[in-house]
N, C-alpha and C positions, 0 to 999 in steps of 0.2 A: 361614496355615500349615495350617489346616485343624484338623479336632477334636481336640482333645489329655486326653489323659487324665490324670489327676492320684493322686496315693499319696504316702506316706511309708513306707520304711522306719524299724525295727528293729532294734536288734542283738541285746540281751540273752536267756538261754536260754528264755525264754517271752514272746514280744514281740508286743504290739499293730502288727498291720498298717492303715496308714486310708487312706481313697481321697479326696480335698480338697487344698486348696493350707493351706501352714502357712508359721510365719518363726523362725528360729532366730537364733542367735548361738553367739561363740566355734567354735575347732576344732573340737571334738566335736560339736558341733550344726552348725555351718558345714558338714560334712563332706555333709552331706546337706540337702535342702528339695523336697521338692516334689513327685512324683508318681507314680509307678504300682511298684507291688511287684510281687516276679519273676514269679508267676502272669498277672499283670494283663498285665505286660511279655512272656509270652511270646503272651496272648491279641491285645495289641497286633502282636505280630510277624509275626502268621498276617494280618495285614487289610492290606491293601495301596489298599484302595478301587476293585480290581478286581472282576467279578462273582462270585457265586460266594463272597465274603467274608462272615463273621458278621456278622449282625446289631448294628451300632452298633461294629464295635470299632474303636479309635481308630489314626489316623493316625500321630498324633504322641505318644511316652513321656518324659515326664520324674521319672528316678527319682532322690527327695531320700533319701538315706541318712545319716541320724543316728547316728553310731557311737559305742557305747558310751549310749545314752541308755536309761533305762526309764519306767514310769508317774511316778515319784518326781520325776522331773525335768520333765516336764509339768506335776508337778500343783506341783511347785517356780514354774514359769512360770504359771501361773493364779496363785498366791496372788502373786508381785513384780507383774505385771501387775494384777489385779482388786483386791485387798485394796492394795498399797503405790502404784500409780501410777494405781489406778482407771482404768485402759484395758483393751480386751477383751484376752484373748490365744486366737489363732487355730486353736491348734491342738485345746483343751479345745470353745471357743466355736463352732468351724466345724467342723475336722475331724472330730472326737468323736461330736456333734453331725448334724449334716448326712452324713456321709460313710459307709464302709461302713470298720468294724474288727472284725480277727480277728484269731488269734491265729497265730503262727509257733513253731517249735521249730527253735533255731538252735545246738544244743548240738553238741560234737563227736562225732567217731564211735568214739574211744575214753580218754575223758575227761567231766569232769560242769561243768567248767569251761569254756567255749569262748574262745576267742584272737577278734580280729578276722578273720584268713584263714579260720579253718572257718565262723565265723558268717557273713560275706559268702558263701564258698563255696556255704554250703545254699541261701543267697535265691539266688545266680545260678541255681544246676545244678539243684536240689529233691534234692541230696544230700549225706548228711554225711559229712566228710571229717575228717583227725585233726587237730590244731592244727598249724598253721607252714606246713600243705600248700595250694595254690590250686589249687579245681579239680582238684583230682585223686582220682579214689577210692581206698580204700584199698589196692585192690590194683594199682594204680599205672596204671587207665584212665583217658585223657581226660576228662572231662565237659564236654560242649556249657556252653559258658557264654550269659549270655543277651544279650551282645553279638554272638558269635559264630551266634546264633539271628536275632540281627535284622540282620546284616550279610547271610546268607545268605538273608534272605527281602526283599531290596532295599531295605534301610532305611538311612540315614546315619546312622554311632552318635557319640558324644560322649563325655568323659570330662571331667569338671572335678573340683577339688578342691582344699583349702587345704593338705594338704600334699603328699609327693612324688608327683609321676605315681605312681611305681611301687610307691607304698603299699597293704598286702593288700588294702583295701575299694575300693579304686579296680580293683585288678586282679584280685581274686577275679571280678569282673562282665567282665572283656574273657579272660583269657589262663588259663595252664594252667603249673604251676611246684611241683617239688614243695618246694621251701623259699621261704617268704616274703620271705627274704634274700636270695638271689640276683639281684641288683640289676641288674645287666647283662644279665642273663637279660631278664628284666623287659620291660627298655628294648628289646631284640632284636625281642622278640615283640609289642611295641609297633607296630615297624618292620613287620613282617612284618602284624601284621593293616591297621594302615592304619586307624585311628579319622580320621573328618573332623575332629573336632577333639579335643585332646588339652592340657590346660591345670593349673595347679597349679605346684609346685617342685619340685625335683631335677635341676635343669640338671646334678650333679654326675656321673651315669653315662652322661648323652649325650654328655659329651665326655675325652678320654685324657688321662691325666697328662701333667703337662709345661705343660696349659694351666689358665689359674687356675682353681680351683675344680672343675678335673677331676678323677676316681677311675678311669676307665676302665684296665683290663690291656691291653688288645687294640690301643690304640692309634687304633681307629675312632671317627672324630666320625659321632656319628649325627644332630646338628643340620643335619649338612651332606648328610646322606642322606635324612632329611626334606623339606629343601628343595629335593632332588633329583626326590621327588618331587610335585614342585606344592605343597606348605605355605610360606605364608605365616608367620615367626619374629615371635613378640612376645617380647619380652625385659624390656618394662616398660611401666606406662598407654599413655603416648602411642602404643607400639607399638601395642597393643592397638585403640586406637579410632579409629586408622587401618585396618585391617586388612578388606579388603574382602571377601575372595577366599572359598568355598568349602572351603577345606582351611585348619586353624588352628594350631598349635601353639606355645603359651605356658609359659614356661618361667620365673617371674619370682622365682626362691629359687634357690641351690644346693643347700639344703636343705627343710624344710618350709616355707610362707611363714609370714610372722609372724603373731601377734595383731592382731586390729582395735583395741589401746590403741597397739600398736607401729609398726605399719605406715605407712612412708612412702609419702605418695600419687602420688609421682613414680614410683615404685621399684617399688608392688605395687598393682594396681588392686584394687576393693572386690569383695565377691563378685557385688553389681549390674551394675557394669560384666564380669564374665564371665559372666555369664548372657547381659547383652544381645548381647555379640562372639557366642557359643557358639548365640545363636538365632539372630541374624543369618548365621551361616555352615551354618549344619544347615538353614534353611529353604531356603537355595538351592541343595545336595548333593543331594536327591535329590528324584526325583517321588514316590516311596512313601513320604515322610514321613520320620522321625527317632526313635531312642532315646536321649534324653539320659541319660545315670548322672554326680547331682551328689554 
């Protein structure tokens, strides 16, 4: 796949940014693992491994976003890890350690408090925006997200996630929405950018009422408009590790997917198993490499 660069995000209003591979657990940590912060991700987005490109920058972006997580909860993971089960934990031991951390300022633009939507919003755009809003400035302009930076600079992007696709921090990083709740919206613009692959829960607003577990007004199945356009539908593991193709779309919750206590392994594959589908489909999308946002 070629060089890949590695990061973790943060969310919290004064948050450690690091450049390394780390391992999480639970939602809030699930939400994210792995590698390159927005800056990183936009320096990734300009190199293509054409001539002419920076010096080293990488091919391939995998950004792990940890939401909701601060130092407190690391240094919670070094002490369960190191002091209770006496194994390293990777992200104090290596990232920390080895890697490059800085600091981010994820507060909102008019607030001291920030929500998930403005906190994602500032990593994607490098601007603050008020809570509930994606992507949007205040005075109600677009901001380039940094999906939309690496889609435009010939890169195959990805979205994974343990709860809905069209959850703020999944979509503060692809789309543009001035309420975080506009769920349809969401899915729309989903449709319309066109992620190689596109994984998590919320089957419930890609499909109209009437059909189980659907919420749609409009009456459009947009599962069916996906597949329309060349995606491949998982709907559960086996789907999943079948799925060969280039273009991905996993849909394995109506809602958020579950806990890893809860989780049937028939029903919701692990976040291992969509890492691997989510590589294997983004290494073969495109020649310029990949942006993954897990």
């Amino acid at each position: 796949m070629g060089p890949t660069r590695l990061a973790t995000q943060f969310r919290p209003a004064e948050a450690p940014l690091a450049a390394a591979n780390t391992n999480r657990s639970r939602r809030a940590l699930l939400q994210g693992m792995a590698a390159a912060a927005f800056a990183l991700a936009l320096a990734g987005c300009a190199g293509t491994g054409q001539p002419g490109d920076a010096a080293g920058a990488p091919r391939n972006i995998i950004i792990l976003f940890a939401d909701g997580t601060a130092t407190t909860q690391w240094d919670f993971g070094r002490h369960t890890s190191e002091v209770l089960r006496s194994e390293p934990f990777a992200t104090t031991g290596t990232v920390f350690r080895e890697g490059t951390v800085g600091l981010l300022s994820t507060s909102p633009h008019d607030a001291y408090v920030t929500d998930s939507a403005a906190a994602a919003s500032a990593m994607s755009t490098g601007v603050k925006v008020v809570n509930g809003a994606l992507s949007l400035a205040p005075d109600g302009k677009m901001l380039r997200t940094a999906m939309q930076a690496a889609k435009a600079s010939g890169k195959a992007i990805g979205l994974v996630t343990t709860a809905t696709v069209y959850d703020a921090t999944p979509a503060a990083f692809a789309v543009n929405a001035r309420s975080r709740r506009d769920y349809q919206w969401l899915v729309d613009e989903y449709l319309s950018l066109a992620p190689e692959v596109l994984m998590g829960g919320g089957a419930d607003f890609f499909l109209p009422q009437g059909v189980p577990g659907g919420k749609r007004k409009d009456g459009k199945d947009v599962i069916a408009a996906f597949r329309a356009k060349g995606y491949q539908l998982a709907r559960n593991t086996a789907d999943l590790k079948s799925a060969t193709g280039p273009r991905l779309l996993g849909l394995f919750a109506d809602e958020d997917m579950d806990f890893e206590l809860d989780r049937n392994p028939a029903a919701q594959p692990t976040t291992a198993e969509m890492a691997a589908a989510a590589l294997r489909a983004l290494s073969q999308a495109s020649p310029n490499g990949f942006v993954l946002r897990w």
